[in-house]
C-alpha positions in Angstrom: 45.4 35.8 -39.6 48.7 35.2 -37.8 48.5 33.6 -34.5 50.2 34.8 -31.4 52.8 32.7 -29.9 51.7 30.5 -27.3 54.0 29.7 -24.0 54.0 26.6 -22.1 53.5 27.1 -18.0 54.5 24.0 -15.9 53.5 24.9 -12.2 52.2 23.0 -9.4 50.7 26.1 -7.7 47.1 28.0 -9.8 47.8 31.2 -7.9 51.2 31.4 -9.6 50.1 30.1 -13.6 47.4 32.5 -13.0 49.7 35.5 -12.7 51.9 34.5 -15.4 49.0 33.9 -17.7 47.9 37.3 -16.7 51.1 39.2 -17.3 51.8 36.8 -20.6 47.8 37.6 -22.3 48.7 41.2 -21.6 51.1 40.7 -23.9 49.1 39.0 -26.8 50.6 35.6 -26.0 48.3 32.5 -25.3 49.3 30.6 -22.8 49.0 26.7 -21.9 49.3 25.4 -18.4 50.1 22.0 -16.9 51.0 20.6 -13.4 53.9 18.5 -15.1 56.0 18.6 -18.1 55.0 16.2 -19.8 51.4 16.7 -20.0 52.1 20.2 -20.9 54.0 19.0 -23.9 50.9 16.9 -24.7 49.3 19.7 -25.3 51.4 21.8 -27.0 51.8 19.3 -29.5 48.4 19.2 -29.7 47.6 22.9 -30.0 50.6 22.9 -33.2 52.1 25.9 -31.5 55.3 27.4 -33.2 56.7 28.1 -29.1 57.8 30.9 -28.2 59.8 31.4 -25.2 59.0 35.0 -23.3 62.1 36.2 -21.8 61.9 39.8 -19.4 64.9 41.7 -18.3 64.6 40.2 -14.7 65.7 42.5 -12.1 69.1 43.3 -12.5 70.2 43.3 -9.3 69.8 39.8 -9.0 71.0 38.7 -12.0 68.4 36.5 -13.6 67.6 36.7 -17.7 64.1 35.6 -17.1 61.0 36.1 -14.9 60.5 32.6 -15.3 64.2 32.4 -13.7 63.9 34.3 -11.2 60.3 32.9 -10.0 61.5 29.5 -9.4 63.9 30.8 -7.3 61.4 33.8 -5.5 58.0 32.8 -6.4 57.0 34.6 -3.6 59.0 38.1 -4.7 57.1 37.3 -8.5 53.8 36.3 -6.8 53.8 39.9 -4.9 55.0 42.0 -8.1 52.4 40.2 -9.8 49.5 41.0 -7.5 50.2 44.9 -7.6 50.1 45.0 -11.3 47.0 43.3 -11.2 45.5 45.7 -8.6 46.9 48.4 -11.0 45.7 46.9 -14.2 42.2 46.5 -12.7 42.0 49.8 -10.8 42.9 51.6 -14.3 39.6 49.4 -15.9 37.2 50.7 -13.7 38.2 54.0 -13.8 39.5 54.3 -17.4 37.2 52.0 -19.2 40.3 49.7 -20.2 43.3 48.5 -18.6 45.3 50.1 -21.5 45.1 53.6 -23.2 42.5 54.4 -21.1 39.1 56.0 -23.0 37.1 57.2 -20.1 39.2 60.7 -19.6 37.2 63.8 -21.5 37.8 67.0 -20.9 37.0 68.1 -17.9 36.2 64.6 -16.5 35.0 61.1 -17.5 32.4 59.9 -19.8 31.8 57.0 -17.3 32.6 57.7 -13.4 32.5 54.4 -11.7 30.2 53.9 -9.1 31.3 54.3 -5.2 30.5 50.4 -4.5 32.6 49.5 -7.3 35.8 51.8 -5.9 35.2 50.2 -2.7 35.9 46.8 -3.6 39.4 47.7 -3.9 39.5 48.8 -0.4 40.8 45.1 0.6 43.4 44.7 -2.3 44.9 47.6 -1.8 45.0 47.1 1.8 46.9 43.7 0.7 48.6 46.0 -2.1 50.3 48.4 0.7 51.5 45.4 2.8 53.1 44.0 -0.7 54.7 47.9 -1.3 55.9 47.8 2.1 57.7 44.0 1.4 59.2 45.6 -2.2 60.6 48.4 -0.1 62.6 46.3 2.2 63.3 43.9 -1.0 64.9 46.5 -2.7 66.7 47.9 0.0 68.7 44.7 0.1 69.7 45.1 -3.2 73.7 45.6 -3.2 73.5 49.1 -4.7 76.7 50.3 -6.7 78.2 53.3 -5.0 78.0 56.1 -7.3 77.1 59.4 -7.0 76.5 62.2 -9.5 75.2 66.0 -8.1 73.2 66.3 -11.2 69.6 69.1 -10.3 66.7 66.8 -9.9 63.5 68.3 -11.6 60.1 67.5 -10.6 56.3 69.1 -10.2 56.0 70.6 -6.4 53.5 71.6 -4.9 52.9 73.0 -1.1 49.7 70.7 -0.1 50.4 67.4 -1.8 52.4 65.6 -3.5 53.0 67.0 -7.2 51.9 64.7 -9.7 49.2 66.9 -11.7 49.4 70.4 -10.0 52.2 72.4 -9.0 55.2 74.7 -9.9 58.5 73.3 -11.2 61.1 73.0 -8.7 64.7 71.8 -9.0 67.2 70.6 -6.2 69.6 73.9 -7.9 67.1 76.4 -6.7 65.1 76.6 -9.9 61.1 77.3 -8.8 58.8 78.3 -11.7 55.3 78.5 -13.2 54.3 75.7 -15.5 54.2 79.2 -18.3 57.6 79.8 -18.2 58.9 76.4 -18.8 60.4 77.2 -22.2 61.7 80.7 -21.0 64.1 77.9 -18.7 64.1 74.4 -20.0 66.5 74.4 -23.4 66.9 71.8 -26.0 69.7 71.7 -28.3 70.5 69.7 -30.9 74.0 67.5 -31.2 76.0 65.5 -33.2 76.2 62.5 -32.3 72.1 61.4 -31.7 68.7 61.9 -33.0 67.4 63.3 -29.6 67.5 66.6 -28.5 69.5 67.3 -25.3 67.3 69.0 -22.7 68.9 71.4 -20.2 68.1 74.2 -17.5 69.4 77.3 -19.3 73.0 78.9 -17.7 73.1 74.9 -15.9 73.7 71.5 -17.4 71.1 68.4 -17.7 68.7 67.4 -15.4 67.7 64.2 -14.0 63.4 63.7 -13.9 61.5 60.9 -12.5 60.6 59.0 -8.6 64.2 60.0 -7.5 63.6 63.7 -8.4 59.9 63.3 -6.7 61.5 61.7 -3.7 64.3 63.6 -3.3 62.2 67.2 -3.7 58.9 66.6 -2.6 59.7 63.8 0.6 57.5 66.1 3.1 54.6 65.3 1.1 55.0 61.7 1.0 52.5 60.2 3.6 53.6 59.1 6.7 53.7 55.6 6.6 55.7 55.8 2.8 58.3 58.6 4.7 58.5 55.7 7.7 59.7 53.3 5.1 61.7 55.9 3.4 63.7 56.3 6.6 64.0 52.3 7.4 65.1 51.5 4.0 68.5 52.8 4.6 69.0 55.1 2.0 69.1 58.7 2.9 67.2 61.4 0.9 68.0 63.7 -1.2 70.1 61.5 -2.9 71.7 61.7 -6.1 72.7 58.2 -6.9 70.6 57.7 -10.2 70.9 53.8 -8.5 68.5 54.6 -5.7 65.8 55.4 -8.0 64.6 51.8 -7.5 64.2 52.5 -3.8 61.9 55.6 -4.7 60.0 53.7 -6.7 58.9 51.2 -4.1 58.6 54.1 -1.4 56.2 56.0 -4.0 54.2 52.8 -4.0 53.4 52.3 -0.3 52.2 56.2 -0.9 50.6 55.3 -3.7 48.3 52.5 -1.9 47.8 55.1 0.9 46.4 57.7 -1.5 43.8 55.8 -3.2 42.4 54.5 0.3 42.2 57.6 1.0 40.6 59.0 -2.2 37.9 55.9 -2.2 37.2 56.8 1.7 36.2 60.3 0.8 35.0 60.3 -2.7 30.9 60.3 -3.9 31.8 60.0 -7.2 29.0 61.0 -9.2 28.0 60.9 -13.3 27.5 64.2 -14.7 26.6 65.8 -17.8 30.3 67.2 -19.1 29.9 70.1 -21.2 32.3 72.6 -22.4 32.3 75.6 -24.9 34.8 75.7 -27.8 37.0 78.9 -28.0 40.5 80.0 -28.7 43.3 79.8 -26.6 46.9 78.7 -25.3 47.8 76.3 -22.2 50.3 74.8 -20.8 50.6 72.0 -18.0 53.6 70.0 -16.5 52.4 66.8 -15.3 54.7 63.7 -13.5 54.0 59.9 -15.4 55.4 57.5 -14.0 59.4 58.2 -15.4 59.0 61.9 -14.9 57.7 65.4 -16.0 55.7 65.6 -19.0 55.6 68.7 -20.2 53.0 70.1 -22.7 51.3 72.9 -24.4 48.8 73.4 -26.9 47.5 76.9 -29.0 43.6 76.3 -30.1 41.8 78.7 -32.5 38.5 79.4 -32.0 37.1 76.3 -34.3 38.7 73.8 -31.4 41.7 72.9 -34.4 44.7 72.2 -32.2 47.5 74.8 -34.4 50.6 74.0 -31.9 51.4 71.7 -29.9 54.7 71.4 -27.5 55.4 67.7 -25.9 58.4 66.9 -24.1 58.7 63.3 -22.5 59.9 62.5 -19.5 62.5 60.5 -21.9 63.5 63.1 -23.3 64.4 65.3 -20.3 66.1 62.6 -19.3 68.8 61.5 -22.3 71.2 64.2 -21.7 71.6 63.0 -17.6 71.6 59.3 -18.8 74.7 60.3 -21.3 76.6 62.6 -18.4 75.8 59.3 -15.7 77.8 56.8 -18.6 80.5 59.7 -18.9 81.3 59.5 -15.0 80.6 55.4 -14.5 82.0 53.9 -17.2 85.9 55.0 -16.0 85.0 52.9 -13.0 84.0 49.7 -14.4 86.9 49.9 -16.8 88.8 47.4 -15.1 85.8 44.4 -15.3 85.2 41.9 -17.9 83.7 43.0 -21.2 80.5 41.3 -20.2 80.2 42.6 -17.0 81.3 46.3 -17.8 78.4 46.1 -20.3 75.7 44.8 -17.7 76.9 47.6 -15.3 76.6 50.6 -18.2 72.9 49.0 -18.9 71.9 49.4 -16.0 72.8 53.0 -15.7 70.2 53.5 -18.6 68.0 51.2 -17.3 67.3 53.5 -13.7 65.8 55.9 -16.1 63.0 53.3 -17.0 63.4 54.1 -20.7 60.5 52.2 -22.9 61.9 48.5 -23.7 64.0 49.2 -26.8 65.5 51.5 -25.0 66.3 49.2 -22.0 67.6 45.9 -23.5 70.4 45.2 -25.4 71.0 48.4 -26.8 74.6 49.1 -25.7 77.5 47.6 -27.6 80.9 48.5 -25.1 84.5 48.6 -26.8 87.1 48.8 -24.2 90.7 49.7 -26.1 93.4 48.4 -23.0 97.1 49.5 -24.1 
């Protein structure tokens, strides 16, 4: 059996190898910590580890190759990003069953439903977890944000009561307001040339951009207070259509995020029942916003519960046809910048999309022809 590549931690401080070893174990790795370097190359001699060193796309903005890097430099800025994924990874445990692909989910509920003791024993963290969303805010806010603006139509799930994450119409900063049903009557895909992927596109219009800027920019009144106070402190207006801000609405959609699962915990008697449900024929459809953006799909069942079509658009894949039209309009004005950094800048076009990690690291290769 092939072992997994073990990393070497040297780090004075246990709260800090702690959350490294907890990011780095996610990942399969096995990790060896020491207070000094050269007792922590005692060991690794000693364990016969073929070392492997774990290298991130470190925020961009600051322009560091590794978290490691960038640590040394803010340990308190990695210490804080590392505490929220922690509350995240350990929230989605208890209510999913693992911290990845979740297996709780059934239809129409959960085969476990955590008790309200356990849901309450993230009241604190996430208490700490809003102060720390509040800190990324004003982190990212700092950031020296290129000036470039695009009036692409955002897309995102609205609705008039809450913010749309799992219910709601489609609406679009272009006017477009529809039932979930009649996605496909608007939303096109065509095939073209030059890629693999199909370009999505609002029919009689152009792309679309999905994701937290969309979210932000379309459903802000529904943010809670305290995320729409940082919102306005932060600097950056809203609506906004420079596919750079989308970092900010990702830190704003975390303060709301903390906010909304005090609040669900305060309220909730969650309680185990017995889920049943009959098996029939049928068609649905739902639109649904992950993380980078609508998720659209729909399914036709016959009446033996066989699934005989299924429709599943990405968030991804709404989104390659805007990434492509964004490089179209930025890349004439980084023209004039070393290879290297021209590159970096383009990247990080694709990279506000949050495309999975092959998508997001060195996948661009930039020829500029000067005459």
């Amino acid at each position: 059996m092939k072992e997994h590549a073990k990393i070497l931690i040297v780090e004075d401080d246990p709260d800090m190898v702690e959350s490294m070893r907890l990011v780095l174990e996610s990942k399969s790795y096995q990790v060896v910590s020491s207070d000094s370097a050269d007792d922590g190359l005692t060991k690794v001699r000693s364990e016969k580890p073929d070392l492997h060193v774990y290298m991130l796309a470190a925020p961009d903005f600051l322009g560091y190759e590794s978290v490691i890097a960038m640590a040394s430099d803010y340990p308190e800025v990695a210490r804080r990003a590392l505490r929220m994924k922690k509350l995240g990874n350990d929230l989605t445990r208890v209510i999913g069953g693992r911290e990845i692909h979740p297996v709780n989910p059934v239809v129409k509920g959960f085969s476990r439903v955590p008790a309200k003791s356990e849901l309450r024993g993230f009241i604190d963290r996430l208490k700490e977890g809003k102060e720390d969303a509040l800190e990324t805010v004003r982190l990212v806010s700092s950031l020296p944000i290129p000036d470039f603006n695009r009036k692409a139509e955002h897309l995102a799930v609205s609705h008039e009561s809450e913010y749309g994450v799992n219910y709601g119409k489609l609406v679009s900063t272009g006017g477009l307001n529809i039932s979930v049903k009649d996605y496909r009557r608007y939303i096109k895909e065509r095939q073209v040339p030059h890629s693999n992927t199909l370009h999505s596109y609002i029919e009689g219009r152009d792309s679309f951009l999905v994701g937290p800027l969309a979210r932000v920019n379309i459903n802000f009144d529904q943010l809670t207070p305290d995320a729409q106070k940082a919102a306005r402190e932060s600097g950056i207006s809203f609506p906004n259509f420079n596919p750079f801000a989308s970092i900010v609405a990702r830190a704003i959609e975390l303060v709301h995020s903390m906010d909304e699962c005090l609040e669900i915990i305060e309220r909730l008697d969650p309680k185990d029942e017995d889920v049943r449900f009959e098996v029939k024929a049928g068609e649905g459809w739902a639109a649904t916003e992950a993380p980078r953006g609508v998720l659209y799909h729909s399914y036709k069942i016959n009446s033996e519960g066989i699934v005989e079509k299924a429709d599943i658009v990405a968030p991804t894949s709404h989104n390659l046809y805007s990434m492509e039209n964004d490089l179209w309009q930025f890349v004439p004005t980084v023209l004039d910048l070393p290879l290297e950094e021209a590159t970096l800048k383009c990247e990080m076009i694709v990279r506000n999309y949050d495309p999975c990690i092959s998508c997001s690291c060195h996948f661009l290769k930039l020829n500029i022809r000067r005459e």
